[in-house]
Residue, then its C-alpha position, 0 to 999 in steps of 0.5 A: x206151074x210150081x214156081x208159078x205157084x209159089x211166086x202166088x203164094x209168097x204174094x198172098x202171106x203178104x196181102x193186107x187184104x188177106x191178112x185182114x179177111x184172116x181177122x174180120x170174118x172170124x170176128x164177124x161170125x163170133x160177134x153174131x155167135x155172142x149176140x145170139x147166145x147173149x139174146x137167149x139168155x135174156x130173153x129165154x127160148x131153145x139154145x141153137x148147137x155150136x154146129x148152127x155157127x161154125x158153117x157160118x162163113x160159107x155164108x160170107x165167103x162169095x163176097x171175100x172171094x169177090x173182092x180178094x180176086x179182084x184187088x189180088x189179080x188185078x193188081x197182077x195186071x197193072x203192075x205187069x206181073x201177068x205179062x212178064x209171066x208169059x214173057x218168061x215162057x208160063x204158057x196161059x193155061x198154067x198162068x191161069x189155073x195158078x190164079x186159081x189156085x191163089x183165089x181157092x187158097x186164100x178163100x179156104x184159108x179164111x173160112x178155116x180161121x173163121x172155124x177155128x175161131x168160132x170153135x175155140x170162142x163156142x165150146x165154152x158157151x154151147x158145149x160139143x152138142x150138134x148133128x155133127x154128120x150134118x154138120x160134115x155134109x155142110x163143110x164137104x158141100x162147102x169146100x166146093x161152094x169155094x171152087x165154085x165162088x173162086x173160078x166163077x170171080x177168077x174168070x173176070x178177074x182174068x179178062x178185065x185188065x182195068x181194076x177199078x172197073x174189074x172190082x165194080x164189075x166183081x162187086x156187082x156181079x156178087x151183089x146180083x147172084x145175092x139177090x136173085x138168091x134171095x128173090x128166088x127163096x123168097x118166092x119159093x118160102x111163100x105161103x100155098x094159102x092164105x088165111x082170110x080175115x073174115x069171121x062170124x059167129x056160131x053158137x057164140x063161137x067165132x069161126x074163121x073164114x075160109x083159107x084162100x089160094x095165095x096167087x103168089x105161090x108157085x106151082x108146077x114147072x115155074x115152082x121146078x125152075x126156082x127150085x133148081x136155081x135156088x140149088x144152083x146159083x152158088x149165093x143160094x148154095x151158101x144159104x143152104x149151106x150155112x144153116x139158112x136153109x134147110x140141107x135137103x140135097x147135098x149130093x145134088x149141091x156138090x154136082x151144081x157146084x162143080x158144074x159151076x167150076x168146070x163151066x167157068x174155068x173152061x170158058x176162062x181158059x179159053x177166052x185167056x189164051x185168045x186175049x191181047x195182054x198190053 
């Protein structure tokens, strides 16, 4: 397992895509940071903390981790490293945890750029004011939103031997898990009433009309359901997690994701040891 990880590693410093993943989601989140701030000064309102911005990468991540573990592990594929692994005596499990193991560095690796980034770019700009106790809950839920994201993508990164329908397959999956997350918190942010546009005049004063029950709002046990999939589905997590939503159940966030961890990891493991590798 160590050699396995080493040889891992010593690929991963010399990734392009890992190198410029160190660069472009730092640079995203500061870009946004500056708009924002830039934004507020213009035009005025309440400055947000530098704790509203350093979370922000938990909300990108998913996707790195989507497309790092595709390129990444499917390029072990098809220049037979995965093989040749197995020829040397690395029994499956281990060749499998060490792919892991590479996808969970390189996604914490890139989220600790990015805070140190925006850290370095926000004191001058906000100052060290924030709910910084909150702001720790957000990271130790963060930290297993990563694990979760890495073994969820690892798992068809390990099966799909073809990359090209690996990195479709990743990309989808993602792009899937997003908007089921945002049609789920959509559903759930939906008004219990609604206002009704009617009016009329009483002693020279307009009365509005009577609210109406807004036939989209859930309730009851459906309402329950969206809930619960809006904490468990890991791209629901990061809304959570990076200052989207509000954190309301970070015990119960890290519970789902290592759920997540453990369902996906096990299930890949035990399809890995029974696949044909060519």
């Amino acid at each position: 397992m160590h050699n396995l990880l080493s040889a891992g590693f010593s690929r991963l410093w010399k990734n392009k895509l890992f190198l410029c993943s160190l660069v472009l989601m730092p640079a995203t989140i500061v870009t946004i940071m500056l708009n924002q701030h830039t934004t507020w000064k213009e035009y005025g309102g309440v400055s947000a903390g530098l704790d509203t911005f350093l979370p922000g990468c938990f909300l990108f991540i998913g996707c790195f981790a989507a497309v790092f573990s595709a390129l990444f592990l499917g390029t072990e594929y098809s220049d037979g490293v995965i093989r040749n692994k197995l020829i040397a005596g690395h029994s499956r499990d281990a060749v499998y945890l060490s792919s892991l193991c590479c996808c969970i560095v390189f996604s914490l690796l890139v989220c600790a750029a990015s805070v140190v980034c925006v850290f370095i770019a926000g004191v001058p700009l906000y100052g060290l004011s924030g709910d910084w106790l909150t702001l720790f809950k957000r990271f130790g839920c963060g930290i297993l939103l990563i694990v979760s994201f890495s073994a969820l993508f690892t798992l068809p990164a390990m099966l799909l031997q073809n990359k090209a329908v690996l990195s479709v397959f990743n990309t989808i999956c993602f792009f899937g898990l997003l908007f089921a997350a945002i049609y789920v918190m959509a559903r759930l942010e939906a008004k219990e009433f609604l206002d009704s546009s009617y009016a009329f005049m009483l002693d020279g004063e307009y009365i509005p009309g009577e609210s109406i029950p807004n036939p989209g709002y859930l309730r009851g046990t459906t309402r329950t359901i969206f809930e619960f999939l809006g904490e468990f589905l890991p791209t629901g997590q990061s809304f959570h997690i990076s200052q989207m939503l509000v954190l309301s159940h970070p015990l119960r966030l890290c519970l789902y994701s290592l759920t997540v961890t453990v369902l996906t990891t096990a299930a890949g493991l035990f399809a890995f040891r029974r696949k044909d590798i060519n």
